[in-house]
N, C-alpha and C positions, 0 to 999 in steps of 0.2 A: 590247660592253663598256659598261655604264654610266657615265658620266663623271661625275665629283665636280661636283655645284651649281655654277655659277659663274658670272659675266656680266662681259664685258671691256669699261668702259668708255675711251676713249681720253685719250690725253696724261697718263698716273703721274706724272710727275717734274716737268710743269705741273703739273696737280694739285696736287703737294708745294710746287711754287715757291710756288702762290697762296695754299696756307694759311699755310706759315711770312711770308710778305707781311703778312698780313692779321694774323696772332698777334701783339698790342701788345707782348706781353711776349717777341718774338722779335725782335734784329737779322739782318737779311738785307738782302746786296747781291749782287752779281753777276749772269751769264746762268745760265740756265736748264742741267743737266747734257746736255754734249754727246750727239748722236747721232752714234754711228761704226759703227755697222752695222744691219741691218736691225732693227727694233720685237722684241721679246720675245714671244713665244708666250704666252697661258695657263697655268695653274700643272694644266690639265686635259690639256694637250697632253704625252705623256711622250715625247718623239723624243729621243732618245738627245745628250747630248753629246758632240762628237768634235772640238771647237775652240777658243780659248776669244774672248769676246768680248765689248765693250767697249757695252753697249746700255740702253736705258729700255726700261723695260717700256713695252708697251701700255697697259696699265690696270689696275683693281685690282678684281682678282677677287672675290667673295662668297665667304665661306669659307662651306660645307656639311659635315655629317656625311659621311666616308667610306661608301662604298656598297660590301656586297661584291659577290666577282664573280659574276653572277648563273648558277646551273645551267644546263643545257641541259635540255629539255624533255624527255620521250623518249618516242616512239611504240612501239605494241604492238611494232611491226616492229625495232624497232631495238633494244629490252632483249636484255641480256646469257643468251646461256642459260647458260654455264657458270660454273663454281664462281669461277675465277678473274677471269671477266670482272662479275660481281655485285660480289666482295670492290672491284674497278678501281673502279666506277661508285660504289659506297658508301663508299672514299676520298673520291671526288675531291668528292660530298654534304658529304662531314663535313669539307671542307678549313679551317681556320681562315682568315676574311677578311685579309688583309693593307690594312694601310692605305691610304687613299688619299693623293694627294702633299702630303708632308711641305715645305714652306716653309722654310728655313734660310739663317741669314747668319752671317757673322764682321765684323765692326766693333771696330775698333778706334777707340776714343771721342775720344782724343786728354786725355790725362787732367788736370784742372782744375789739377796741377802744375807742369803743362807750361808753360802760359800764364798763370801768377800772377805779379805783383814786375817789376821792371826788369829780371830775367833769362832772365823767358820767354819764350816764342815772339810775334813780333810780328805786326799783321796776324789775330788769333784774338781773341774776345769770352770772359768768361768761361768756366770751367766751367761753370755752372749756365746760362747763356744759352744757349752747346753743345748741353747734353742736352734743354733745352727743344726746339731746333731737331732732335734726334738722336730726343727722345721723335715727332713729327709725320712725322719719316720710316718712323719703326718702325712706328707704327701704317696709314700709305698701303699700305705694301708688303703689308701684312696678314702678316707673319711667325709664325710657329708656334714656333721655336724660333731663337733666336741665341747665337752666342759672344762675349764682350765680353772685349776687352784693355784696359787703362787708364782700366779704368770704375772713377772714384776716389769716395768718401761721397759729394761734395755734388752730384755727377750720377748716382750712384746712386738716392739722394734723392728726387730730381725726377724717376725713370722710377718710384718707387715711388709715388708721389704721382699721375701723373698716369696711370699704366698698373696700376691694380691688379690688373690680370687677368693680369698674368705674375708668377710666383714665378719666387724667383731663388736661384741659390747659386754662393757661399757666401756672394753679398749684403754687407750692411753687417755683419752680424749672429755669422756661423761662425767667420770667423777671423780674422785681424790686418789692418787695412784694408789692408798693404801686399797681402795675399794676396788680398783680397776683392776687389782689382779687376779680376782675372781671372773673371770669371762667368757661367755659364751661367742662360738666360732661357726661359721656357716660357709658352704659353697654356695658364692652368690648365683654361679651359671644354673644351680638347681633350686634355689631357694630366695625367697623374699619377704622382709621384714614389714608385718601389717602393725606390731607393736613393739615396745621395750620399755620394761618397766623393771621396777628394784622394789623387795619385801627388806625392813630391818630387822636383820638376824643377829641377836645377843653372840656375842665373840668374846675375847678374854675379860676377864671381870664382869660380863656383862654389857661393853659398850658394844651398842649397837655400829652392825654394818651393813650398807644396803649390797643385797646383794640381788641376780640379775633374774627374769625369768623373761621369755622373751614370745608372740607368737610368731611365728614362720606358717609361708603359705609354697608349696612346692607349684612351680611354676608350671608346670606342662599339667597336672592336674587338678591345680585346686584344694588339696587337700591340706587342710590347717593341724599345726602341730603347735600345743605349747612345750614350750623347753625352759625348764630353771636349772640351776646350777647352784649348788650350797660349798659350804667350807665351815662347819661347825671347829669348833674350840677342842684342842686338845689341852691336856694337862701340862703343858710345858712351863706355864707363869704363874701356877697356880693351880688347884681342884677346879675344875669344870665341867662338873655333872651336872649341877643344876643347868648350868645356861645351854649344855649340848639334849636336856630335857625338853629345857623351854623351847629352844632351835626344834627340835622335833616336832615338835606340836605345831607350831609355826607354822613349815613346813609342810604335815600333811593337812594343814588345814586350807594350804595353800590349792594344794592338788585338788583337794574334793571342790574349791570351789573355781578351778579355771575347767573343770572336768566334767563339772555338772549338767552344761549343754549335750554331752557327750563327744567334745572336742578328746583327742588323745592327749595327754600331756605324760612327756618323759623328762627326768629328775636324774642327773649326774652329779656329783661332788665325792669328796674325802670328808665323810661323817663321824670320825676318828673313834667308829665305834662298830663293831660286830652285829651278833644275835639283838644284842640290848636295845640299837637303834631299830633295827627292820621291824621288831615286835612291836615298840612302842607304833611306830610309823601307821604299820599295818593293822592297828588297833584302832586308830583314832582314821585312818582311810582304809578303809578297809580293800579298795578297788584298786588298790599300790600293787605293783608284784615285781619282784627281780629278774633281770635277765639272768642273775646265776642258777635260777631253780628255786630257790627258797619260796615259801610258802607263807602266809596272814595264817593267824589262827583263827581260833584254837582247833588245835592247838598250831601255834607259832612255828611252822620247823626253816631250819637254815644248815645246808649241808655244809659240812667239816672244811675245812680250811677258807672261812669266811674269810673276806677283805673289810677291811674298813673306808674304801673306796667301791662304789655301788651306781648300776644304774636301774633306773626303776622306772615301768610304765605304767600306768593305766586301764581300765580294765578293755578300749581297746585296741590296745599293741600286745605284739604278738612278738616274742623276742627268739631270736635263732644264734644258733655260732659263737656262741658266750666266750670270750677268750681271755685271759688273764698275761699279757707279756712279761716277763720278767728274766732279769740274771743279764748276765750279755753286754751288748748295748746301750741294754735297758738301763742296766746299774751305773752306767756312765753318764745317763742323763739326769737319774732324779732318782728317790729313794724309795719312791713308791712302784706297784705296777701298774703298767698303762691297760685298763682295763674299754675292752671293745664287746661290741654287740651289733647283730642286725636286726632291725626294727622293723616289722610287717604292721598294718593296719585292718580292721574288718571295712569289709567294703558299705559306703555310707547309705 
């Protein structure tokens, strides 16, 4: 197999510490994000996730053009003589490349409303100092596509500004800024938008919010991905179990049917909920799985130290390098952790 371009250099999250350091117009204190289990693989390395865990990447890879997977040669001796073993061989020629691994995170920004006024969150720098801080991590990780929660205008903004190579939606721009700050992000030099569209997901009280799902086509190969992105209801204004119920179902009913051609579609957001959400999810889609490891029943299992932020594929994406950032840096931007994954595809 050909492996996607890549070069690992060491210490990522050093790295990240030294430039947000160095960036005038960034505050940063703290240590450096814990290491609690072994260094992060390659985004070239596809070894299956089966755990989930709490790691710094190695290093940061060179993004390269996706490579497909290359033929087999085939000697005089070994060609197919028969009718059916030609048509086998002259599929498997004309197969369409599947991409190479897809980079993806869910981040929740921590939204510049949060920590405004003598009523905000204390211990947090502005929004726009945030995303400044949030833009230098996005770009270390070299991310291809992310999910953003509580990504509000004036941090929107400043990833507009200084990341022009991601388009975004539904951005500042689509729809009511209370809506837009749920947003999907892409590398447009690898990716291109054939749809964008929004499902209304029940949010506090019930009132609906449209939120995004988008499909992307990777440009050097063709291969189509959908991607949504959710923010279901926490209990913060009120009990809301029922509406992060109904958001569920939604949800995975959403999947099974952007999924049903057998297009891949992968699911990022802060679903403000553990075991409770994936089981429901993976009940009602059954062909949903996490890049942490967790498993659909039955029985339902979801290894110990769940997130309440999640990403999730279909049955086919193939998720490697499961990463959880957190403490550090991390704690300076938002109060969540920035959860990453690499995304493989079976070939079509």
């Amino acid at each position: 197999m050909v492996a996607v371009a890549g070069v690992v250099a060491a210490g990522l999250v050093v790295a990240v510490l030294a430039q947000l350091m160095s960036d005038s117009s960034t505050a940063v204190v703290g240590d450096a994000a814990q290491v609690v289990s072994d260094p992060a693989t390659p985004r070239s390395a596809v070894t299956p996730s089966t755990a989930p865990q709490t790691v710094v990447p190695a290093g940061r890879p060179v993004r390269g053009k996706p490579v497909a997977k290359p033929t087999k040669k085939k000697s005089s001796s070994d060609t197919p003589s028969s009718l059916a073993g030609r048509a086998e061989a002259l599929a498997e020629d004309l197969a369409a490349p599947a991409a190479g691994p897809v980079r993806v995170a869910s981040f929740n920004m921590l939204g510049a409303s949060h920590t405004r006024g003598k009523h905000g969150r204390k211990g947090f720098a502005d929004g726009a100092t945030r995303a400044r801080q949030a833009v230098t991590l996005v770009d270390n990780l070299n991310l291809d596509v992310f999910g953003a929660q509580e990504f509000e205008p004036s941090q929107l903004r400043v990833f507009e500004a200084r990341l022009p190579q991601y388009a975004m939606y539904p951005g500042t721009t689509q729809l009511t800024e209370y809506e837009g700050a749920n947003s999907i992000a892409w590398d447009t030099g690898r990716f291109r938008a054939l749809r964008t569209e929004t499902i209304p997901i029940p949010y506090f009280h019930g009132r609906a919010l449209r939120m995004p799902y988008v499909l992307l086509e990777e440009i050097a190969t063709g291969q189509r991905i959908w991607f949504a992105n959710f923010h279901n209801a926490a209990d913060v204004r009120g009990a809301a179990q029922r509406w992060r119920e109904s958001a569920t179902a939604m949800e995975a009913d959403l999947a099974t049917q952007l999924g049903a051609d057998g297009t891949p579609v992968i699911m990022t957001g802060d679903f403000n909920e553990r075991k409770a959400f994936f089981c429901r999810l993976t009940a009602r889609a059954p062909t949903m799985r996490s890049a942490s490891g967790a498993t659909g029943g039955p029985p339902c299992s979801v290894p110990g130290k769940a997130q309440i932020d999640w990403i999730l594929g279909s049955t086919p994406v193939r998720f490697a390098n499961y990463q959880v950032l957190d403490g550090g840096v991390i704690d300076q931007m938002t109060d969540h952790p920035v959860i990453v994954s690499d995304a493989t595809f079976a070939q079509r």
